[in-house]
N, C-alpha and C positions, 0 to 999 in steps of 0.2 A: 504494500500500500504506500501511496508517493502521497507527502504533504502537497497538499492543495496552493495553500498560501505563501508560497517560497521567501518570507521573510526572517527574520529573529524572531521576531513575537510571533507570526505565523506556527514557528517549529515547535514555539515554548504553548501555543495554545493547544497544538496537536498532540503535544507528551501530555501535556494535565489532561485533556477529552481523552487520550487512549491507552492513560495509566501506565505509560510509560517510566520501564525501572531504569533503561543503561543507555550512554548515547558512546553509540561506539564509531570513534575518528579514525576515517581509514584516507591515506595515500600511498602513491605507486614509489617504489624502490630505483634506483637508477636502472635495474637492468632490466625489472619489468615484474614484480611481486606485488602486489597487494599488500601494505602493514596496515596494522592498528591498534590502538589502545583505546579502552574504554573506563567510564568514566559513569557513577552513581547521578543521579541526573538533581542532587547534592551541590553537586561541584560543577553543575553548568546553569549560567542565567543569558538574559540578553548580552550581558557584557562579554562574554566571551566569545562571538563574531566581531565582537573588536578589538578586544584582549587578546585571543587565543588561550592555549595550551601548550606551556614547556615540554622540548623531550631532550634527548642525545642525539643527538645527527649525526655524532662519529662511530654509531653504531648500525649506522645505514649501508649498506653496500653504493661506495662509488663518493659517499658524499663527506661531510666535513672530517678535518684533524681532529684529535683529540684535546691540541688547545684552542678549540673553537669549534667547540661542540653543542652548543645552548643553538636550539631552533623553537621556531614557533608554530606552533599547529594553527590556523584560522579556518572554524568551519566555514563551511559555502551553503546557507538554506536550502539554495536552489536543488540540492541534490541529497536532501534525508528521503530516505525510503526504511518502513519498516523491515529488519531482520524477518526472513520469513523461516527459519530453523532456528535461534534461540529456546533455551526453557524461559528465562526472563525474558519481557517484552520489550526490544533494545531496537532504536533507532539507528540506523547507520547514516554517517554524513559525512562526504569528501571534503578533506582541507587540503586549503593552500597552505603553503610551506615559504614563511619570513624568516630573515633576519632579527633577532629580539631589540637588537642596540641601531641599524640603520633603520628598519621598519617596511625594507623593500623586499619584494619577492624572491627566494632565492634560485638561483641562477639554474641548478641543476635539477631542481624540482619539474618533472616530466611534463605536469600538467600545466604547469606557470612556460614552458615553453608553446604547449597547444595554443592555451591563452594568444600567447604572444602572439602566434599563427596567423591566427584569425585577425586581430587587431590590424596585422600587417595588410593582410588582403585588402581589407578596406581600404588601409593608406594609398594602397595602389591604385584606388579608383578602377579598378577595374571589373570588379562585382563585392558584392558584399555579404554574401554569402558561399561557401562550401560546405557541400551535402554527402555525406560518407558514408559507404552500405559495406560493412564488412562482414564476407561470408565462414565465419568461421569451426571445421570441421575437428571433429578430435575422433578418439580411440573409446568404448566402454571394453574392459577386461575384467574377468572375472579373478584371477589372481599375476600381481606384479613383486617380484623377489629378483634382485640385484644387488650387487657386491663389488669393492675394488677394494683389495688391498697388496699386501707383500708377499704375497703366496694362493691368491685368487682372485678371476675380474672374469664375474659373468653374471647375466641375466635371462631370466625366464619370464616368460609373458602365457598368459592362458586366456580363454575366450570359448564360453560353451556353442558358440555357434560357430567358430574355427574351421578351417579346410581341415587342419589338421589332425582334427578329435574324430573323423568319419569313422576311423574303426575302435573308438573308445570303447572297449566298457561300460554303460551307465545303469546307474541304481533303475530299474523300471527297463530298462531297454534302451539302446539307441536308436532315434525315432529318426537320424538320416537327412535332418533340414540345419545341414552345415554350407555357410554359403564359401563358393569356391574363392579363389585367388583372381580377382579384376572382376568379379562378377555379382558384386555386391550391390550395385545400381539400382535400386526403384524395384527391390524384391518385395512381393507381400509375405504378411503372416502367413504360415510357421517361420518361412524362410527369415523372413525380417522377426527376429525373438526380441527388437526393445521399440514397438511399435508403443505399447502402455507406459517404459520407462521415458521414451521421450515424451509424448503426451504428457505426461506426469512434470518432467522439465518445463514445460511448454508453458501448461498453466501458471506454477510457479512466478514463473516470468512474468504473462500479464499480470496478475496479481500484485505483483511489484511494480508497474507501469510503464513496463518494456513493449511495444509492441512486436510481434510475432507475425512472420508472412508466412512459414512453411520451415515442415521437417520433413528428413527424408533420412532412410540408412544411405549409406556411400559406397562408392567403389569396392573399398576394398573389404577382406574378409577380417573377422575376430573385434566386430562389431563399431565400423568405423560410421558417423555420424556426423549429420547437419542440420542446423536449423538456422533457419534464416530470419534476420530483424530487419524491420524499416530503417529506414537510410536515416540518416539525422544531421546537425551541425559538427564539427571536429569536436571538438571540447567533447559535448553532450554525449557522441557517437562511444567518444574514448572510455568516459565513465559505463556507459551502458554495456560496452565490453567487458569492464573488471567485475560488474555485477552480473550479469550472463556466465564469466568463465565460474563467479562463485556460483550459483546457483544450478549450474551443470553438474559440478563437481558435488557439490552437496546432496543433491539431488539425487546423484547415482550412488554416494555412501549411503545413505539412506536405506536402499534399495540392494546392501550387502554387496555394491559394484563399486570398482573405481575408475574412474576418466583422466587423458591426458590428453595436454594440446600439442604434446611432442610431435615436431613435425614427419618424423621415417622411426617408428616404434616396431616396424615389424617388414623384415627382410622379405625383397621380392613381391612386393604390394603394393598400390598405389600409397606412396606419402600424405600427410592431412595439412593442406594450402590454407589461405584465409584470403579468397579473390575480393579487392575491396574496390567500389563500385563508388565512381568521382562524378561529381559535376560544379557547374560555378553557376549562380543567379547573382541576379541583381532586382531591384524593385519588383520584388515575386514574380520577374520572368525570368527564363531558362534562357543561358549564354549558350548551350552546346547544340541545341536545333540548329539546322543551316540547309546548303544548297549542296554541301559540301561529300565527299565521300561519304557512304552510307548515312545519309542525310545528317550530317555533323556538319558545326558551322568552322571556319575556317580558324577562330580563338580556341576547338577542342581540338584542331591538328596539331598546332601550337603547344597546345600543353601535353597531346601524346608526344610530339619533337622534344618536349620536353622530359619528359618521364624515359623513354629512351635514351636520350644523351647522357643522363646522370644515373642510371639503372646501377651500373655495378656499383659507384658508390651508395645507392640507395642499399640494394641488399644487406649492407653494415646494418641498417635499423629495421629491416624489413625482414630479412632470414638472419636474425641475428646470435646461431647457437653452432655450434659445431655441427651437429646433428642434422640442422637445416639445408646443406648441401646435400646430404646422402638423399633428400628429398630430391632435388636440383638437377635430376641426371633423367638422359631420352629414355623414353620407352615405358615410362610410367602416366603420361599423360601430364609431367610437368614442363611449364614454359620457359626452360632454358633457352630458348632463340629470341634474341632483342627485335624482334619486330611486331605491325600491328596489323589486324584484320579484322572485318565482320564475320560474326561466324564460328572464325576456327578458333578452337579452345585450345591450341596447339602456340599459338599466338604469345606474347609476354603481356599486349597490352588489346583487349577484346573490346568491340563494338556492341553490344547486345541489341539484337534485331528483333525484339520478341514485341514492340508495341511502336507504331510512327506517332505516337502522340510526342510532341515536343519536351510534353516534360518528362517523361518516361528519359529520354536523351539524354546519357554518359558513357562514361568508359568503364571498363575494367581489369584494372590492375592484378595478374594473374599468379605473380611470382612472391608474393610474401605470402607467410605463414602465422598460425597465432602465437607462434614463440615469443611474438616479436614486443616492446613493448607500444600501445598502442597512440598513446599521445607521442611518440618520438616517429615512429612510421610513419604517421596520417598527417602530420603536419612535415615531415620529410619530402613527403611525395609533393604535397599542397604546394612547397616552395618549386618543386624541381620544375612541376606543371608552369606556374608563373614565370618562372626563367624563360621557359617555352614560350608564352606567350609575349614576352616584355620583349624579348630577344628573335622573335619569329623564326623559331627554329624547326625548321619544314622534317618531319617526322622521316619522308621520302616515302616512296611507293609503297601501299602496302601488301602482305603476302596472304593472300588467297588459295596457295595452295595446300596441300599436305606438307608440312614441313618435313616430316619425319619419313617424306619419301621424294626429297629433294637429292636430284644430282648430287654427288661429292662438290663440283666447280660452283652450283650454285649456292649448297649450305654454306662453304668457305667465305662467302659475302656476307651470313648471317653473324652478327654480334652474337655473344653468347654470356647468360650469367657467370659469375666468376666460380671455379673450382671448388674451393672452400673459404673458409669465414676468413681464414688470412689475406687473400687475394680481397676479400669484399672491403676488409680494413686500409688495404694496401691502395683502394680504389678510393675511399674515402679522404685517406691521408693528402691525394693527390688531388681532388675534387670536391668541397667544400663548400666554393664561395660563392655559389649561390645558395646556402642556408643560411650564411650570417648578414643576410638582408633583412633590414628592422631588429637586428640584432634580435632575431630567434632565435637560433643558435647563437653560441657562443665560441673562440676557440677555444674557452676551458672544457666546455662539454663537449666538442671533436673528442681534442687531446685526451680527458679522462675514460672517453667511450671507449675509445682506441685502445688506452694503456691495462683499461679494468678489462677487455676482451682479451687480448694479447695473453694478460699476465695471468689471471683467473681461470681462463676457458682454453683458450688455445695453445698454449703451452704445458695448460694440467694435462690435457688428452695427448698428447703426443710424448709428454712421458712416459706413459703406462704401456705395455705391451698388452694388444690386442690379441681377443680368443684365436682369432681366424689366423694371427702370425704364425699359431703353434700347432698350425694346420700347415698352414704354408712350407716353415724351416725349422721345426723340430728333428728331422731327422737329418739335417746337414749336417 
């Protein structure tokens, strides 16, 4: 349930009417985590939307030292929605993240850069509005057991509707509606087994006041999953995200399941994408109608030229985990080829032909995933599009054919996402400066993304010896 009246006193009237006990402050982590602390509703009045709430920031992944650790929690009204899984009846509300002794927003704070995002579009005069539909897919598994240390590094994955369980054993029988490898697409019941778990997600969500277009099981086998929300503003779209990825999640514990939004969980299956769906208005009309390539107007060429030129450094915030490349590779139906088309889902950046109404009219962005964090992505891409269009940067012909059954001489001409996360940092290092327009980004937040990716993620996994090496050359 979403407070009505998106004020202080709004929030403070809707805890006293619905006996509310805990108001729990949640924001995003630099890499892309949901935290929070909560707080006896005691220790919250009006004044604390302008006071805020003390914590440690140098106990944040990515953010302050230890001698300059004191940050400021400031809720946002606009965004309390009741906890819909609490035993106590607890409000949750996203805060912005101050400095206590300057009083300005800090720097690294995910969502104070979306903020920024949007602000900037406007300054540009060029619309005043961008609308974000991110379609994000995950895994439900019925047991997940993994391990890495000095004498072991592996993982098991289970999933009772699995390819792999066809000649299981099962208490009662095996009843044989195990969906194959690629063949998980728009199966029904039996076949599709979390038809009532997703519904169950589903409602959840409106209830919370997420609106819901559509679910569906996915491609791949061991219970892979989508459901889809209306499209919304960046900021809005981001938060609606972190509340979706909880309520999925909870939803399937619940239900003795657990879910992830890891993007390649399960070898030799389609990967789980997050296709996220752009457009720009202005005075509640639609910039991307035109006369133009699949009826796109000549400003959404512009911002796919854009999104294409800066692709691999995007991937840094957009496939931002090690794991996101093993996604990243042909033959699974992911858009490793930097071009664009109506149509083909084969494409990096898609036209969706499904409706000529004008406003129906944007793109879709095919190659991020929900790893990613999503006010640094969606406000990533928003800058790279603008570049596009500030800079007229002609996209070039687009590819209407089968990629994945293009000549050798002609794939050679296709751009391609970068190999792994190091190549996507190494893209970033090198291609930046169109995000520190309106000072969105910052170079602190490059450099720290870059160093906390590098030193955390990319260099822990490539220490460790992999299961499949002692496949490979254990007996050399």
């Amino acid at each position: 349930m979403r407070v009505d009246n998106a004020t202080p006193k709004g929030v403070l009237d809707f805890i006293k009417k619905n006996d509310v006990k805990i108001v729990d402050l949640r924001f995003m982590d630099f890499p892309g985590l949901w935290q929070h602390c909560s707080y006896p509703i005691s220790e919250f009045d009006e004044s604390t939307f302008e006071n805020g709430l003390g914590f440690d920031g140098s106990s944040i992944r990515g953010w302050q030292a230890i001698n300059e650790s004191d940050m400021l929690l400031i809720p946002d009204p606009a965004s309390a929605v009741l906890d819909p899984f609490t035993k106590e009846k607890t409000l949750i509300i996203i805060a912005n993240i101050y400095d206590p002794l300057t009083r300005e927003r800090y720097s690294r704070d995910p969502r104070n850069i979306a903020i920024k995002a949007e602000k900037h579009l406007i300054s540009t005069g060029l619309a005043d509005t961008a609308f974000f539909g991110p379609e994000a897919e995950f895994f439900i598994f019925d047991d997940i057991r993994f391990d890495q240390n000095s004498k072991e590094g592996y993982y098991f994955i289970d999933s009772n509707e699995a390819a792999w369980n066809s000649g299981r054993v099962e208490e009662g029988g095996n009843k044989g509606y195990k969906v194959r490898h690629k063949e998980g697409y728009f199966p029904v019941p039996p076949m599709d087994q979390y038809q009532d778990l997703r519904s169950d997600m589903v409602m959840t969500l409106i209830e919370s006041g997420i609106t819901v277009e559509a679910h569906h099981h996915e491609v791949a086998t061991a219970g892979q999953c989508e459901i889809d929300m209306k499209f919304d503003k960046l900021v809005k779209m981001a938060d609606n995200l972190l509340l979706y990825k909880y309520i999925v999640k909870n939803v399937a514990s619940r239900n003795g399941k657990t879910v992830t939004f890891m993007p390649k969980p399960v070898f030799n299956d389609n990967g789980t994408g997050m296709h996220i769906h752009q457009s720009l208005w202005r005075d509640g009309k639609p910039l991307f109608a035109g006369d133009d390539y699949a009826g796109m107007s000549q400003m959404a060429l512009y911002y796919i030229g854009g999104i294409l030129k800066h692709a691999k450094a995007l991937t840094a915030f957009t496939n931002p985990t090690t794991n996101s490349y093993k996604r990243l590779v042909p033959g699974f139906e992911a858009p490793v080829n930097l071009a664009y088309s109506s149509r083909n889902r084969s494409a990096a950046v898609r036209i969706p032909m499904y409706s000529q109404n004008p406003k129906a009219k944007r793109i879709e962005v095919r190659f991020p995933d929900p790893s990613c964090n999503p006010y640094l992505a969606m406000s990533a891409l928003l800058m790279a599009g603008l570049d596009g269009i500030q800079n007229k940067i002609d996209p070039g012909e687009p590819l209407d054919k089968d990629i994945y059954d293009l000549p050798a001489e002609e794939l050679a001409k296709v751009e391609s996402t970068p190999g792994n996360l190091a190549e996507a940092l190494k893209a970033l290092e090198k291609d930046h400066e169109f995000l520190l327009k309106g000072d969105v980004f910052t170079e602190d937040v490059i450099e720290t993304w870059i160093d906390y990716k590098l030193t955390a993620e990319v260099r822990e996994v490539d220490l460790r010896p992999h299961p499949y090496e002692f496949y490979l050359y254990y007996d050399i």
